[in-house]
N, C-alpha and C positions, 0 to 999 in steps of 0.2 A: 504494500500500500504506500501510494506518496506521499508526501509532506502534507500537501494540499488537500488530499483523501481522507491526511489524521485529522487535519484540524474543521473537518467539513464533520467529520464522523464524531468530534468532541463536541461541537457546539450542536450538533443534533441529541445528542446523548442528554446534555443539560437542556434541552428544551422538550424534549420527551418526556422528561422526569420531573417537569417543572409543568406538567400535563398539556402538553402541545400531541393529540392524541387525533391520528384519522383526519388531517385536514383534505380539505377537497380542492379551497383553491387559494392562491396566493394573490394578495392585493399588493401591489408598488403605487402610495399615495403620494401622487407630486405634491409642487409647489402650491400652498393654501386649503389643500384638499383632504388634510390630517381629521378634520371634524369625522368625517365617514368613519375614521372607525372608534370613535365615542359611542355609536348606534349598533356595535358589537355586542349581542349580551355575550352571558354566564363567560364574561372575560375575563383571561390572564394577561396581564400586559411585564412585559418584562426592559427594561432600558437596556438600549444599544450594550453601554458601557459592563453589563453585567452581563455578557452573553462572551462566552470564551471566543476568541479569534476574531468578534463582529469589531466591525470602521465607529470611528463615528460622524454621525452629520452632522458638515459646520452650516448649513446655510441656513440662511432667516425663514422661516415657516415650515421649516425641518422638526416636526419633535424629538426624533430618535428614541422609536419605542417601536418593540414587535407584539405586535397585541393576538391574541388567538379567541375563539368563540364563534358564534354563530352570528350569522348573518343573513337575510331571505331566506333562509332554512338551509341554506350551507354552515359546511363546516371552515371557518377562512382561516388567514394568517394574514396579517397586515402588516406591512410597513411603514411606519408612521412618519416617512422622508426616507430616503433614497442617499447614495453616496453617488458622487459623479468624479470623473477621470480628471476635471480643473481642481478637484481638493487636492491633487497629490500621492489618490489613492491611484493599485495598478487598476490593470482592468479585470483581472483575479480577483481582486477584493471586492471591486465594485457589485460584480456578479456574485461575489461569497452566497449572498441569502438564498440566491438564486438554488445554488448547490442544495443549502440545506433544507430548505422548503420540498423541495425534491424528493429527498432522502427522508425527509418525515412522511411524503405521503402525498402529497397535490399531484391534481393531472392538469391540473390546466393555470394560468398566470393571465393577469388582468395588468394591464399597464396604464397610467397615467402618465401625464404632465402638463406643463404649461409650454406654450408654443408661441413660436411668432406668424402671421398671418403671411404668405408670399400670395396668395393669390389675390384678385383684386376685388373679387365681391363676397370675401371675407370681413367679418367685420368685428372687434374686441367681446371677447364675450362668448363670439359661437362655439358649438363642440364640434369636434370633425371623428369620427372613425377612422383612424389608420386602416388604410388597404393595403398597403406596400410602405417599404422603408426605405433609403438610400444611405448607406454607410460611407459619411466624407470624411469622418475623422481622420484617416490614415491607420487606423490600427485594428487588432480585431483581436477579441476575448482569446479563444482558440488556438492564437499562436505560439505554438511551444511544444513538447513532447504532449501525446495524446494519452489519456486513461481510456481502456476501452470499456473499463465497467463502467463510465459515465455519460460514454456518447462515441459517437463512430469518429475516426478522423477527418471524414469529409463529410457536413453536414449540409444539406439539401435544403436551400433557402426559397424554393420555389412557392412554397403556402406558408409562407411564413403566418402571418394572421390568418385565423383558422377561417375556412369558409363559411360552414355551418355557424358558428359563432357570430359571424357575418349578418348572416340572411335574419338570427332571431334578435340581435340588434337592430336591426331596418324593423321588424314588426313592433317591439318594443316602443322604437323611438317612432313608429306612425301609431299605436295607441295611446303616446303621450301628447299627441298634435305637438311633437318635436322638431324642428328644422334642423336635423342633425346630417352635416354635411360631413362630407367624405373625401380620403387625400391620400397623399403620399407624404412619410414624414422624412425629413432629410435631418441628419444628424453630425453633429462637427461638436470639436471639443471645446469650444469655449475656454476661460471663463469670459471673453470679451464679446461682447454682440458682435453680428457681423457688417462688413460696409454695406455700402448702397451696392457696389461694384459684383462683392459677392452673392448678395442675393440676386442682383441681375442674373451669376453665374448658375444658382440654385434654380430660377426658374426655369431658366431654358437646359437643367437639366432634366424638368418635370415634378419637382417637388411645390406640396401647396401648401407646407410649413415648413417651419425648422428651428430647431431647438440641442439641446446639450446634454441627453441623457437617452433612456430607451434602446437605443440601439443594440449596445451591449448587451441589454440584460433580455430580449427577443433572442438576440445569436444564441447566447449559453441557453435560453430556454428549449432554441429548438434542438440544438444539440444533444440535451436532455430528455428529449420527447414526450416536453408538456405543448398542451395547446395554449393557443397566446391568442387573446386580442387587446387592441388598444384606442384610447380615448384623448386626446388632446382637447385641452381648453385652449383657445386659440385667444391670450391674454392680451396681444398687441399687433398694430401691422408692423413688419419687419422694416429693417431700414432702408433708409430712400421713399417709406412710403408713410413716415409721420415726421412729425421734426426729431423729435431725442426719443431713448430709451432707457427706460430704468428697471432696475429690478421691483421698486413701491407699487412701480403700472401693473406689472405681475401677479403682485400680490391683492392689490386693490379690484383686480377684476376678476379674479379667480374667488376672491369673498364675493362678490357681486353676485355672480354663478352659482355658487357654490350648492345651493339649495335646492337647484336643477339638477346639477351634476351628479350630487350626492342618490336622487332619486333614480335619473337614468340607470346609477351602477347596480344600484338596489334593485330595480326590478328588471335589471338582465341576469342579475346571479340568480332572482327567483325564478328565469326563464331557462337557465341553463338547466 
């Protein structure tokens, strides 16, 4: 067993025994979107920092907490904030949860975050369904010696976001008289927004957001062979198509949402 294997196999051990028992499915709560799993009953919440081998998260509306219980009548694990590749963390780390959520039990991974808007009749505020991803970082979780009891060395990116999972989100979001739009998320490491210049370069590669996180933790999922889909709050237009950007705008529109969002997720896991 690897290094990587022991310490994925120890913080499994303390979260099993700490009753982290049958989960079904793993929630990654971006930026402002932590509230969802206060709505977790008969929960265990345990902090990053008390979790053998876990990161922790420096950014603002990050709680850093893995919360377990129930949720629409599943059985979940939440993330309560995320690690991203501009904290310094590798990209081993960043997907660490990933591992262990796995190895406790989940079949499937629910992604969030917050986004920036590239398309043009995109507007702060709306949610988009990831359909596809485009990986710009320049790196990829996977690279390095392969564990085969974890996943195959060449992993088949073609459905990445599950289809099925797909089709009862669209019913979902049409019984909620939803205007839940649909994209391609493009992904780059940040921590700085990007220019006017590069999102020029994003869109005419086909991407209808883009953001600093997700990416990764899609790759190690499907490698893993869980099913994945994903939800972007689409917090701001990207640059060159507002004056400035902040991280506040982020946070201030994702509380905005927040109440929508929180319900969309809620009655897809009760659909799943």
């Amino acid at each position: 067993m690897s290094g990587h294997q022991n310490k994925i196999s120890e913080a499994t051990r303390f979260l099993a025994e700490s009753g982290f028992l049958e989960p079904e499915f793993g929630l990654i709560l971006g930026s402002g979107l932590g509230e969802l799993a206060d709505e977790i009953t008969d929960a265990v919440a345990i902090s990053y920092t008390d979790i053998p081998n876990f990161p922790v998260s420096t950014v603002e509306g990050h709680e850093g907490r893995l919360i377990y219980g129930t949720l629409s009548g599943k059985k979940v694990i939440a993330m309560q904030g995320r690690f991203h590749y501009y904290e310094g963390y590798t990209l081993g780390e960043v997907t660490f949860p990933i591992r262990v959520m796995k190895q406790l039990g989940i079949h499937s991974l629910a992604l969030t975050n917050a986004a920036g808007g590239i398309r043009y009749d995109f507007t702060p505020g709306d949610l988009m369904m990831i359909v596809d991803h485009i990986n710009l970082t320049g790196q990829n979780p996977l690279i390095g010696p392969n564990d085969d009891a974890i996943g195959p060395r060449f992993t088949d990116m073609s459905q990445t976001y599950d289809a099925d999972y797909q089709d009862r989100i669209r019913e979902v979001a049409s019984d909620m008289n939803l205007d839940l739009k649909e994209g391609v998320y493009i992904g780059l490491t940040g921590p700085t927004y990007e220019t006017p210049a590069e999102i020029r370069m994003c869109r005419a590669l086909g991407a209808d957001a883009v953001g600093m996180s997700t990416v990764p933790e899609a790759i190690v999922a499907r490698h893993a062979g869980l099913r994945v889909f994903g939800i972007s709050c689409i917090t701001n237009l990207a640059a060159g198509m507002q004056a400035t950007l902040n991280h506040g705008e982020v946070v201030e529109t994702t509380t905005r949402v927040k109440e929508t969002f929180k319900t969309l997720l809620k009655n897809v896991l009760g659909a799943l």
